[in-house]
C-alpha positions as CSV (number, residue, x, y, z in Angstrom):
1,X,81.8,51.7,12.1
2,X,84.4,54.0,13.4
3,X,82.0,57.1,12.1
4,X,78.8,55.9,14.3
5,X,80.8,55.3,16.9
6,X,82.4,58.9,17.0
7,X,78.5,60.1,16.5
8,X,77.6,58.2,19.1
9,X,80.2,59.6,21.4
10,X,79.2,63.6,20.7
11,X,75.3,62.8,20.9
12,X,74.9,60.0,23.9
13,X,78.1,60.0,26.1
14,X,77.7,62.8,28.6
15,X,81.0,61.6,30.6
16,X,83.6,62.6,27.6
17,X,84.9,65.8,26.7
18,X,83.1,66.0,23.5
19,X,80.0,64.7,25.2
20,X,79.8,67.3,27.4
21,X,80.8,69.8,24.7
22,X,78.0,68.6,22.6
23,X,75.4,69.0,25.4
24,X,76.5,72.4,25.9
25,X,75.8,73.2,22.6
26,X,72.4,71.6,22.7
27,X,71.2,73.3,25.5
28,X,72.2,77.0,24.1
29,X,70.5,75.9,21.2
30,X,67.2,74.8,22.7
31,X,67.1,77.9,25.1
32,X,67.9,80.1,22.5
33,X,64.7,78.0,20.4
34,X,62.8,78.7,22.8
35,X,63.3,82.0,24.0
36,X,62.6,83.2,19.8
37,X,59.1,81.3,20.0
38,X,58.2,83.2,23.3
39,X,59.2,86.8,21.8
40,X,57.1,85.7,18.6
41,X,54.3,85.7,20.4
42,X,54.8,89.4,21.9
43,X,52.9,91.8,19.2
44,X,54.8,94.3,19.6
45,X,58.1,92.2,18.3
46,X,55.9,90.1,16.1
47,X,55.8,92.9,13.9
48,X,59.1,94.3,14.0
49,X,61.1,91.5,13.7
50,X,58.7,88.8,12.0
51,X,60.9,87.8,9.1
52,X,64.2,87.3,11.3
53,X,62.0,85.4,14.0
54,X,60.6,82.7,11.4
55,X,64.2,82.0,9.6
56,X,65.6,81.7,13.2
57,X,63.2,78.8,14.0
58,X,63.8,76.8,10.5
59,X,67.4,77.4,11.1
60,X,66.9,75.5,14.1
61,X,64.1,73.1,13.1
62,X,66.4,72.1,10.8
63,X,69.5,71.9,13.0
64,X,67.2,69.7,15.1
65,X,65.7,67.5,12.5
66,X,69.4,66.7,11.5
67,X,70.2,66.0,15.0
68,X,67.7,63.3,15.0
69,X,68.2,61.4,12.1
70,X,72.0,61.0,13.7
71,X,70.6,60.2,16.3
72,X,69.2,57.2,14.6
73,X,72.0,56.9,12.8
74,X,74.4,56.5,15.4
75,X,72.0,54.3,18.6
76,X,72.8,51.4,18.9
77,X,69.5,50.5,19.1
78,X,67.6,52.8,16.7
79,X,64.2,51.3,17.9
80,X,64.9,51.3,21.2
81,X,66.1,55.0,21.3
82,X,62.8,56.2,18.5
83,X,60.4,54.6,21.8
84,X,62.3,56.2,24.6
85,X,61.0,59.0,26.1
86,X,63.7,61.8,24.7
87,X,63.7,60.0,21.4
88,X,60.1,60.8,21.4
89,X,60.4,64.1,22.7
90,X,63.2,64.8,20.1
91,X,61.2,64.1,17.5
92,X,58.3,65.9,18.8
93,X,60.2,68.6,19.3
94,X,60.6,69.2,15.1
95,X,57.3,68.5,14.1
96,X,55.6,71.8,14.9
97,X,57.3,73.9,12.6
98,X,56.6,71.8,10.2
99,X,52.8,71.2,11.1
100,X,52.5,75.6,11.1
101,X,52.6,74.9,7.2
102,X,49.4,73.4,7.5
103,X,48.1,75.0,10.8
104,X,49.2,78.3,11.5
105,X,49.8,78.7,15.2
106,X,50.7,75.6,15.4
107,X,54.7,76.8,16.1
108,X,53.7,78.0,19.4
109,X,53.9,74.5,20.0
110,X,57.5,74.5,19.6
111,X,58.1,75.6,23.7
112,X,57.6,71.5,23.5
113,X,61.2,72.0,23.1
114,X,62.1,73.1,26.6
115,X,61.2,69.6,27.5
116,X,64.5,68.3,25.9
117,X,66.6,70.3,28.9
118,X,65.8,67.5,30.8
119,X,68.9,65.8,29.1
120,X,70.8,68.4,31.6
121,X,69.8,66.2,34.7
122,X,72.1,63.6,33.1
123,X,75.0,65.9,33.9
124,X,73.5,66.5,37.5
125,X,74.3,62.6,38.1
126,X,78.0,63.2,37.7
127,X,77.9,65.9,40.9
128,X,79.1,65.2,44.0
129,X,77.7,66.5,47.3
130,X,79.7,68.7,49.2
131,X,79.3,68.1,53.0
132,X,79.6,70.9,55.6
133,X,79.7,71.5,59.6
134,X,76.8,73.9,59.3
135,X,73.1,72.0,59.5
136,X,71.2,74.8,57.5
137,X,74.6,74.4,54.6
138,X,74.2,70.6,55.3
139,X,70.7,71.1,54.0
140,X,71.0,73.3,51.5
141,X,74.4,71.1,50.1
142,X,72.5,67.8,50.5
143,X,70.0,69.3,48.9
144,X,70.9,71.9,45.9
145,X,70.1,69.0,43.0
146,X,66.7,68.0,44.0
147,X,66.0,72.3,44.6
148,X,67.8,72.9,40.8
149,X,66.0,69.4,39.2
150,X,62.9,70.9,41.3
151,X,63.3,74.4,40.1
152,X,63.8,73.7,36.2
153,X,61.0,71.2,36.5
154,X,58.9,74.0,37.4
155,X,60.1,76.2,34.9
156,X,59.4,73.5,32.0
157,X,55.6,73.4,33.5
158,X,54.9,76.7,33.2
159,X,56.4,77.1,30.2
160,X,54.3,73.9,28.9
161,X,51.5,75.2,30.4
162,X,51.6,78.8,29.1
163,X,51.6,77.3,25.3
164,X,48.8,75.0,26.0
165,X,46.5,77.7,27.7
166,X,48.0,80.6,24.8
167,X,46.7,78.0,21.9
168,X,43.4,77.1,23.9
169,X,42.1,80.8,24.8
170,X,43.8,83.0,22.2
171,X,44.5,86.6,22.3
172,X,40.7,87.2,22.5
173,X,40.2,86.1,25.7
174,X,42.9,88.0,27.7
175,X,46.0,86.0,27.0
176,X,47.6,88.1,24.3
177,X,50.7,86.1,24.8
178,X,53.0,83.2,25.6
179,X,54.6,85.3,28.1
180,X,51.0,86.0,30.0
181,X,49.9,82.6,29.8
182,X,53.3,81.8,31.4
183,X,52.4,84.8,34.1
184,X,48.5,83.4,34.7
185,X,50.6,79.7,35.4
186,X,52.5,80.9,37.6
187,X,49.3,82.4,39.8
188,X,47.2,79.4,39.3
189,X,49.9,76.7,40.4
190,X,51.0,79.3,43.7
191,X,47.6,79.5,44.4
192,X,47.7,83.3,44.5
193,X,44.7,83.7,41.9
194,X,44.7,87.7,41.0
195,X,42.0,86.4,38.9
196,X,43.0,89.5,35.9
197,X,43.1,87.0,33.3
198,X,41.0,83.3,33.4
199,X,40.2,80.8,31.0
200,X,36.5,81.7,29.0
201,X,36.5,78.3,27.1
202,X,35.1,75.1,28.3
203,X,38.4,73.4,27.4
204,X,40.5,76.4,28.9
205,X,38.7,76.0,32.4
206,X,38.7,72.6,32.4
207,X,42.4,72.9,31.7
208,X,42.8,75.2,34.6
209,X,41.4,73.0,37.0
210,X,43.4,70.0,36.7
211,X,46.7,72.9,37.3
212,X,45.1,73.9,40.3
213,X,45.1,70.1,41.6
214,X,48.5,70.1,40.5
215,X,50.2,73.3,42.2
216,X,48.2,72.3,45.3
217,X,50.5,69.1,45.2
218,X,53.1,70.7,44.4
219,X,52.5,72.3,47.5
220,X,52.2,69.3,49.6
221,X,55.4,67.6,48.0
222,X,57.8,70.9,48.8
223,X,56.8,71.0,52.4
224,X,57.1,67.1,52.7
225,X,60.6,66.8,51.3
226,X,61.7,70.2,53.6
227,X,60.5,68.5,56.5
228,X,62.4,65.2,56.0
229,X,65.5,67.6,55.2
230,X,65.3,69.2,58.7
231,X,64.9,66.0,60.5
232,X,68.3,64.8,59.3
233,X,71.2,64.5,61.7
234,X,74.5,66.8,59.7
235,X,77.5,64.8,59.2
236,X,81.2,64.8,61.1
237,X,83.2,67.8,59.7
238,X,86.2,65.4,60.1
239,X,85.6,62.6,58.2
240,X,82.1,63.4,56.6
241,X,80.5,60.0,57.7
242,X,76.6,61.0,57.7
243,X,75.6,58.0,60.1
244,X,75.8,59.9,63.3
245,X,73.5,59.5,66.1
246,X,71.2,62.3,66.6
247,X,72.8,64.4,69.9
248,X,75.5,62.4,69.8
249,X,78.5,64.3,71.5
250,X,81.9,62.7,69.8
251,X,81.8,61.1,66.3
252,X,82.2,57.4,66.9
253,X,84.3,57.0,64.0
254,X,87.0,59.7,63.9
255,X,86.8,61.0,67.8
256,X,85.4,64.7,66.5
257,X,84.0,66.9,69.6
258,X,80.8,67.9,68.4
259,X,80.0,71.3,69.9
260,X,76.4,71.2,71.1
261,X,74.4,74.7,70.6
């Protein structure tokens, strides 16, 4: 019908207006989601502002849950889209709040929610490279999507991880917050280790472990993909074809001088 198809437009089409529009919207709302569940797990703003902080993240539980039922509503393959991975991580996304009913603490699971701002790289797609004379603006032109997709990436970890290792340990065992697990991530997957605050529990140093393995390939990916960066020849500032021959001195397409440093 003409009314799932107009849904369909504002919740899966990220090249019209009110796609775009819609995604915009999304990812205020899931920042803003998030950002509330972090602060809730600060004492100091626990206390103060308790009340407003638990009707914020109903408000958009339930903003969310409606989301997802249109969702359904409006796929054209409800099935398919409930097994994908952001249909699973939508609805994943709405079931914490719910679950803290049952199991309080369990909304510090809600940072879950970050992982939705993934949908953003779908808007990355539609971004074109820019192309420059300059090999280090080369670089950094050629390669600004895989440094921001690289960048957010590393953001959702920690955040991910921060929750995991804030529900494991507990304030108890140094990690009085979402904020400091978030800050003991970010040491562990550098490598730094100011070793201030560390996992007591089994669980929690088991847990640590495998993110030590996994900042030390983070490590090995980051200087692997900047070495193949540097080894790539700039393009013509003329006509922008990127298939030059490495010390070539003319472009052999457009007759451009290439001035040799």
């Amino acid at each position: 019908s003409s009314r799932r198809e107009f849904l369909h437009e504002i919740l899966f089409e990220d090249r019209t207006p009110l796609g775009r529009r819609s995604d915009i919207i999304l990812f205020i709302l899931i920042v803003t989601s998030v950002i509330a569940v972090i602060l809730e797990s600060i004492d100091t703003v626990r206390y103060r502002y308790q009340d407003f902080l638990i009707g914020l993240e109903w408000m958009f539980t339930v903003i969310f849950t409606v989301e997802y039922v249109l969702r359904l509503y409006s796929a054209k393959d409800p099935g398919k889209y409930a097994r994908s991975f952001f249909g699973v991580v939508d609805l994943i996304a709405v079931i914490p709040t719910y679950l803290s009913v049952l199991l309080p603490g369990a909304q510090a699971l809600i940072v879950i929610r970050i992982l939705r701002l993934m949908r953003v790289f779908r808007v990355l797609k539609l971004v074109q490279y820019s192309r420059a004379g300059v090999h280090l603006l080369f670089l950094l032109q050629e390669s600004w999507r895989r440094i921001w997709v690289f960048v957010l990436a590393l953001a959702l970890l920690v955040t991910t991880i921060g929750a995991v290792l804030y529900l494991i340990e507990g304030p108890e065992n140094g990690f009085t917050s979402i904020p400091q697990s978030m800050y003991w991530a970010v040491v562990t997957l550098t490598t730094v280790g100011y070793g201030d605050i560390s996992p007591q529990t089994s669980l929690g140093k088991f847990f640590a472990a495998l993110v030590m393995i996994v900042g030390y390939a983070i490590i090995v990916m980051s200087i692997s993909m900047a070495g193949r960066n540097i080894k790539r020849t700039p393009p013509c500032v003329r006509c922008r074809e990127t298939k030059i021959e490495k010390g070539a001195a003319f472009c052999k397409y457009c007759g451009h001088e290439f001035h040799q440093h």
